[in-house]
C-alpha positions in Angstrom: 115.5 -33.1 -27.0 114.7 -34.7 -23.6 114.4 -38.2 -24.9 117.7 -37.8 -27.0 119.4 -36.8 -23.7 117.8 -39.4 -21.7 118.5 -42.2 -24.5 121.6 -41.7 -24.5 122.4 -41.8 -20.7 124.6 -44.2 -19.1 125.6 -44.8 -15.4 128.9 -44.9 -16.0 129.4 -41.8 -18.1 126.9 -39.4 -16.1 127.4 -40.9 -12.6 129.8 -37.7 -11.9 126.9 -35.7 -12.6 124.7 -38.2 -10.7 126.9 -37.8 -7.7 126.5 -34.1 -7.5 122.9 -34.6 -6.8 123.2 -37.5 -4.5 124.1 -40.9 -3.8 120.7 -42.1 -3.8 119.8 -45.1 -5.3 116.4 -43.7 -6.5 118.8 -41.2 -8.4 120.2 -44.6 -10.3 116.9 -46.2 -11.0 115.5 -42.9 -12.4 118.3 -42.6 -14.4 118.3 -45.9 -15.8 114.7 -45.8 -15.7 114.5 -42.6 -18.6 117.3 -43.8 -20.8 115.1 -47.5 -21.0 112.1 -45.5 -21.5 113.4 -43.0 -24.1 115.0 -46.1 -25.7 111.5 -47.7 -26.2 110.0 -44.5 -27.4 112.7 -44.3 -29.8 112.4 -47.7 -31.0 108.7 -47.5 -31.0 109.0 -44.2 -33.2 110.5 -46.1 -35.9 108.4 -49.3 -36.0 105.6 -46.8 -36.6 107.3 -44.8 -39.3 107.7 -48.7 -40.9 104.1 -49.4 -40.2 102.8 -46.2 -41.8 104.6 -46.8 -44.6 103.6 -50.5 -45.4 99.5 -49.1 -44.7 100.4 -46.6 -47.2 101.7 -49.1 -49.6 98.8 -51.4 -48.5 96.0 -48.8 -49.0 97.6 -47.4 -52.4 96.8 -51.2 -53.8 93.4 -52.0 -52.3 91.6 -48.2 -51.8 93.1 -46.1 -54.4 89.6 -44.0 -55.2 89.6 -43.4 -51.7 92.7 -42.4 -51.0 92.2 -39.3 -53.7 89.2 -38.1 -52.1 90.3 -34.7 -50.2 91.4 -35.1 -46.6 91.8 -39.5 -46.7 95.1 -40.5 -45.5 96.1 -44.2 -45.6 94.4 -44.7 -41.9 91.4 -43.6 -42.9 91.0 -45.6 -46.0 92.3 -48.3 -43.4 89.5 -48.2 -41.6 87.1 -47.6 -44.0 88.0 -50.6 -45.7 87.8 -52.6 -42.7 84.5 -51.4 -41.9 83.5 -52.7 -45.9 85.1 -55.8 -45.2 84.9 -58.8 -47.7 82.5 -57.3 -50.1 83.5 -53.7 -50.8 80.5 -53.2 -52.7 78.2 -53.5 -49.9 78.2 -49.5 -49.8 76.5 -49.2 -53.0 75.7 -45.7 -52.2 76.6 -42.6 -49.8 73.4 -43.3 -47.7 74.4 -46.7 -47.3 78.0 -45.9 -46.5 77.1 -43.4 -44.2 74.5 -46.3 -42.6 77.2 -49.0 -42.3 79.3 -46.2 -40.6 76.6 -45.2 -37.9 76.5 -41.9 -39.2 73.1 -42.1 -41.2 70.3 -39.3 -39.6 67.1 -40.6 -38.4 64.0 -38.6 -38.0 62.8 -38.1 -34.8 59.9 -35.4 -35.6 57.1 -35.0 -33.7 54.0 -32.8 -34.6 55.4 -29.9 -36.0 59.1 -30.0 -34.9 61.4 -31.8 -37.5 64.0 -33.0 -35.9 67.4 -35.7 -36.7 69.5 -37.4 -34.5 72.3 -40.0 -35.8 71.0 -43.6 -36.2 73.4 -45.2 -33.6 73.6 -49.2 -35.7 76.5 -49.8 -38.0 80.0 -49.7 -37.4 81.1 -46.6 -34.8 85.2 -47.2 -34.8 84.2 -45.7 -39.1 82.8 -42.7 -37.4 86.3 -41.5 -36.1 88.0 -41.2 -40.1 85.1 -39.7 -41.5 84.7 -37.2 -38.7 88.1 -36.8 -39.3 88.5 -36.3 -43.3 85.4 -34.0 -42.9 86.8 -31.7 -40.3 90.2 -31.4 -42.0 88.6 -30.7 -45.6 86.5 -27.7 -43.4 89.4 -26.7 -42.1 91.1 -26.5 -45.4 88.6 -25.2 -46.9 87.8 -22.4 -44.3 91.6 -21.3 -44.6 91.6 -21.0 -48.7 88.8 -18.7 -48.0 90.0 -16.5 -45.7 93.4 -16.8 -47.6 91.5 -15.8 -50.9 89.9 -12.8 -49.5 92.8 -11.1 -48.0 91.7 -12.3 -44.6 94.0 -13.4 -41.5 
């Protein structure tokens, strides 16, 4: 609601109201200030809905088995294929996937104590979507269950 308001103000039309709170020319430059910004954010709003939509289209030619895995949107598979790069069968398997993503665990035992910490090499910025499909697919998950079982 506020950036409709402020995209659509105009010195001319709300100086009346302007006036009423001062003839301060930090009052104009705020004004114009918002209905520029709220312009932009407008403008910025759709060039994303049209970016979203050509990744979609994008993603739905080159990583259709991935995009049908539970919890991949189009960025995701984005970024996944990115992270593959020219040869998308480098990721032959899982461990090799999750290896290429820095995700892979790497023991760290000593004596007795068994212990894992994440193998920091690969490709981090592939972290973020997997992190991200996982938790969401918990998430759905954890609610079906609770949903199933009479639980709120």
């Amino acid at each position: 609601m506020i950036i409709s308001k402020c995209s659509i103000l105009h010195f001319q039309v709300d100086w009346v109201y302007l006036r009423t709170l001062g003839e301060s020319s930090c009052l104009i430059t705020l004004a114009t200030t918002l209905r520029l910004l709220a312009k932009r954010w407008l403008y910025l709003t759709e060039e994303l809905k049209e970016l979203d939509k050509t990744l979609d289209q994008l993603t739905r030619c080159a990583a259709k088995r991935i995009l049908e895995q539970f919890g991949v949107d189009p960025q995701t598979a984005a970024t996944l294929l990115a992270v593959a790069g020219d040869n998308p069968e480098r990721p032959h398997s899982e461990g090799a996937l999750a290896s290429l993503c820095g995700v892979s665990p790497l023991e760290v035992s000593s004596g007795k104590t068994v212990r894992h910490r994440l193998k920091r090499g690969g490709n981090r910025h592939a972290n973020n979507p997997l992190w991200t499909s996982l938790w969401f697919a918990c998430g759905v998950i954890h609610g079906l269950g609770h949903m199933l079982h009479g639980e709120h």
